[in-house]
C-alpha positions as CSV (number, residue, x, y, z in Angstrom):
1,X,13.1,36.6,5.5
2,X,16.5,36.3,7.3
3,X,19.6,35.4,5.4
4,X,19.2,31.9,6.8
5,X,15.9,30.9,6.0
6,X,15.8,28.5,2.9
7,X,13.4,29.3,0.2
8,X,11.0,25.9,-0.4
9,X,11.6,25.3,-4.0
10,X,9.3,22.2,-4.6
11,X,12.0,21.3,-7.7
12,X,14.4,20.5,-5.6
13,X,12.6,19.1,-2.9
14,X,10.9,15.3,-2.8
15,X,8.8,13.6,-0.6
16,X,10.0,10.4,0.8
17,X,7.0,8.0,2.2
18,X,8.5,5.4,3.7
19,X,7.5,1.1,4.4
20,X,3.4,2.6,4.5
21,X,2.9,-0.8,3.0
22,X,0.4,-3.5,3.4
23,X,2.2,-5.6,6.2
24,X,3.4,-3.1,8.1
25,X,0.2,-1.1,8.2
26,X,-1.8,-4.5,9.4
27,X,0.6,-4.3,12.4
28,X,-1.1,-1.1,13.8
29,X,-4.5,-1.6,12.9
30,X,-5.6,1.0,15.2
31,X,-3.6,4.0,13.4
32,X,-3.6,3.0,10.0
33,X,-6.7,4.3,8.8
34,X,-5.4,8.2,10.6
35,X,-2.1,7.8,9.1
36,X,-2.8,6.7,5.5
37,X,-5.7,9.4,5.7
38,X,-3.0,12.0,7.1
39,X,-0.3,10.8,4.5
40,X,-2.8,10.6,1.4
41,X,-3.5,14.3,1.9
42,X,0.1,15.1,2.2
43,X,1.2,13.2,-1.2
44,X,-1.4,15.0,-2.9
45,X,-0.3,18.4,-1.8
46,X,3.3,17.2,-3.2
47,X,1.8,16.6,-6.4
48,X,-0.6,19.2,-6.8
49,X,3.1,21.7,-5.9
50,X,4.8,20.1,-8.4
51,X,7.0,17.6,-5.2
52,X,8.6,14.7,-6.3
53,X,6.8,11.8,-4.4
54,X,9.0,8.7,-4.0
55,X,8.1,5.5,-2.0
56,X,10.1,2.7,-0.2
57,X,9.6,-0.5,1.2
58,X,11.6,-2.9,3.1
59,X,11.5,-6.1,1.2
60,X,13.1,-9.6,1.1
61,X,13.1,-12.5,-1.8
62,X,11.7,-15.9,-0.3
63,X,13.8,-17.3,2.6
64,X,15.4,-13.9,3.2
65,X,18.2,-14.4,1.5
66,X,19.5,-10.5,2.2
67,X,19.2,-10.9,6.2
68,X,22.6,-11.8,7.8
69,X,22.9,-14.0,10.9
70,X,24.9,-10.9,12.6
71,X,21.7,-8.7,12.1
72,X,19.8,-8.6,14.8
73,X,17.0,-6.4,13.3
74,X,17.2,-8.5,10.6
75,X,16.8,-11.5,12.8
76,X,13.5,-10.0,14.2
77,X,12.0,-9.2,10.6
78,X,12.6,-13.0,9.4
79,X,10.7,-14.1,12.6
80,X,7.8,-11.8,11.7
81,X,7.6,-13.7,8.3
82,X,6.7,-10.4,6.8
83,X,7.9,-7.9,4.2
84,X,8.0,-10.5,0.8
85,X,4.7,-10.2,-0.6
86,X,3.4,-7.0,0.5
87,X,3.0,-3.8,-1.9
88,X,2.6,0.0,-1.3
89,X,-0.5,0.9,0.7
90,X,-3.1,1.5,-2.4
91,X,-4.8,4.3,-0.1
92,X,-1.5,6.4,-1.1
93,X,-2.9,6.3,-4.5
94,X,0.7,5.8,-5.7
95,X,1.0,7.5,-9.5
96,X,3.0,5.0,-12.6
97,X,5.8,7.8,-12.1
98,X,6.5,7.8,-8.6
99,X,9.3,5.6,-8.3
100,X,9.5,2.8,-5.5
101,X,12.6,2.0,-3.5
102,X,13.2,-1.3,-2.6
103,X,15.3,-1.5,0.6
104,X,16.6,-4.7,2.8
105,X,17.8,-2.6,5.9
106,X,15.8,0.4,8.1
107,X,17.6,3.1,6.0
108,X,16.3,3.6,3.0
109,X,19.5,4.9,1.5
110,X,21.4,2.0,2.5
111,X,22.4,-0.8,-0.5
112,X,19.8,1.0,-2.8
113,X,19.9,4.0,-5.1
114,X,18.2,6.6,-4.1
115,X,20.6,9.2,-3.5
116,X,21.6,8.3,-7.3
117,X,18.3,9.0,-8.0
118,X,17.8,12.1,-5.8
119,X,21.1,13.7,-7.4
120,X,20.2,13.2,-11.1
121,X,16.9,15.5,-10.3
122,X,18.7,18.2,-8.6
123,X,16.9,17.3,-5.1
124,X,18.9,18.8,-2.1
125,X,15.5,18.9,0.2
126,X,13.4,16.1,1.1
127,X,9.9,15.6,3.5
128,X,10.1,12.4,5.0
129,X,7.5,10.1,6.6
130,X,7.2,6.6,7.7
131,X,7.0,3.8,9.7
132,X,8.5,3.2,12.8
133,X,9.7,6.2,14.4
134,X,12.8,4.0,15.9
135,X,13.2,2.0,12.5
136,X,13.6,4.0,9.0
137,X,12.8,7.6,10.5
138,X,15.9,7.4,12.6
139,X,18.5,5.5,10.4
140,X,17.3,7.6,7.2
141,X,17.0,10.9,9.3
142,X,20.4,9.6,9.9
143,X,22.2,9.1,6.9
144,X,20.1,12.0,5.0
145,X,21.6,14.2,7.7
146,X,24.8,13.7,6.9
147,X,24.7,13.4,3.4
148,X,23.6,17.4,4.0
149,X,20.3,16.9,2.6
150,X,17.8,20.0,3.9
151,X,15.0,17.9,5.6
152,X,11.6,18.3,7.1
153,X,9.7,15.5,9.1
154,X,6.3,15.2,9.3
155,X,5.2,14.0,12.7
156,X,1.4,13.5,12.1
157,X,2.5,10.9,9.7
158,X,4.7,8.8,11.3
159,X,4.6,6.3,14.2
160,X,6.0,4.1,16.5
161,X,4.6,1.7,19.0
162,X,6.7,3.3,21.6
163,X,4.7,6.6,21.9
164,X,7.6,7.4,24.8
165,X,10.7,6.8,22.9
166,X,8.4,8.5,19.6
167,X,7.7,11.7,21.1
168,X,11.1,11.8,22.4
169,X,13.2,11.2,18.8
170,X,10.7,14.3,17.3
171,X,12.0,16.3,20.1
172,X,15.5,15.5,20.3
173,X,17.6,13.8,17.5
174,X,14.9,14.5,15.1
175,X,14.6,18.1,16.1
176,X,18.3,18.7,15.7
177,X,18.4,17.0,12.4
178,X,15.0,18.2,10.6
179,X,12.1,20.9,10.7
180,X,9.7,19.1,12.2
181,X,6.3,20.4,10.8
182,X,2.8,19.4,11.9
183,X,0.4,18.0,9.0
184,X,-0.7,21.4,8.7
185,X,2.5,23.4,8.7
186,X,3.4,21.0,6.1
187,X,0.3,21.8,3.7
188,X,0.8,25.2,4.2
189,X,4.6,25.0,3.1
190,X,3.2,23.5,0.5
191,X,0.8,25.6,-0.9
């Protein structure tokens, strides 16, 4: 092993799943059932390694109070009428301990406390998933980036509706930001 390859220490490390809840995965009927299959087998590898699992969702109270005028994605998500009475996709099989963030913008870091969390458990590494490709993948990729987090993405369980612009974050900004690993490089790192 070179000097600059990090050793996986599933302590430190947690998986992130990301708005796989119920209104979002109604949107893409097509792929749900492969990516809550694909993602399911991925949070039970975390557990069964001893990985932090941790969920988010994008949520708003009644009348979406939290969206701004100024924000345009914002905006959009108030049209859809979506995102207030939703829950965590139950094919995740999400466990009493696993905690849930609860986000109002794309990021899940921003305006919540995760990275609060993350720092009280020593976690310096994180696995993410989610979707949209061009929504929470790219703003948490983002601000996980530069808060010097090591990350890995997991591209058989994530998604966008732009397949284009989707293949093209993986091999660009998510590339020069993340490992990107397969569903089966990841179970393997995993083992």
């Amino acid at each position: 092993m070179s000097p600059q390859t990090p050793v996986f220490d599933p302590s430190r490390t947690a998986l992130l799943v990301m708005h796989y809840q119920t209104d979002i995965m109604e949107l893409f009927p097509s792929v749900a059932p492969a990516l809550l299959s694909h993602t399911r087998q991925l949070c039970d590898a975390a557990r069964h390694a001893g990985v932090a699992v941790y969920f988010a969702k994008i949520h708003f109270s009644p009348g979406y109070p939290e969206v701004s005028p100024l924000n345009k994605n914002g905006q959009g998500i108030k049209q859809l009428g979506l995102f207030v009475h939703d829950r965590i996709s139950p094919e995740l099989g999400q466990r009493d301990n696993e905690p849930l963030i609860i986000a109002h913008r794309a990021s899940v870091f921003h305006g919540t406390d995760l990275q609060v969390r993350l720092s009280a458990q020593g976690i310096d590494t994180l696995i993410l998933v989610g979707v949209a490709s061009t929504g929470v993948m790219l703003s948490t990729i983002a601000h996980a980036s530069d808060a010097d987090y090591r990350l890995y993405s997991v591209k058989d369980c994530c998604y966008d509706p732009d397949a284009v612009v989707h293949e093209h974050l993986f091999a660009t900004a998510f590339e020069s930001r993340t490992t990107v690993l397969s569903l089966a490089d990841a179970l393997a790192l995993l083992r």
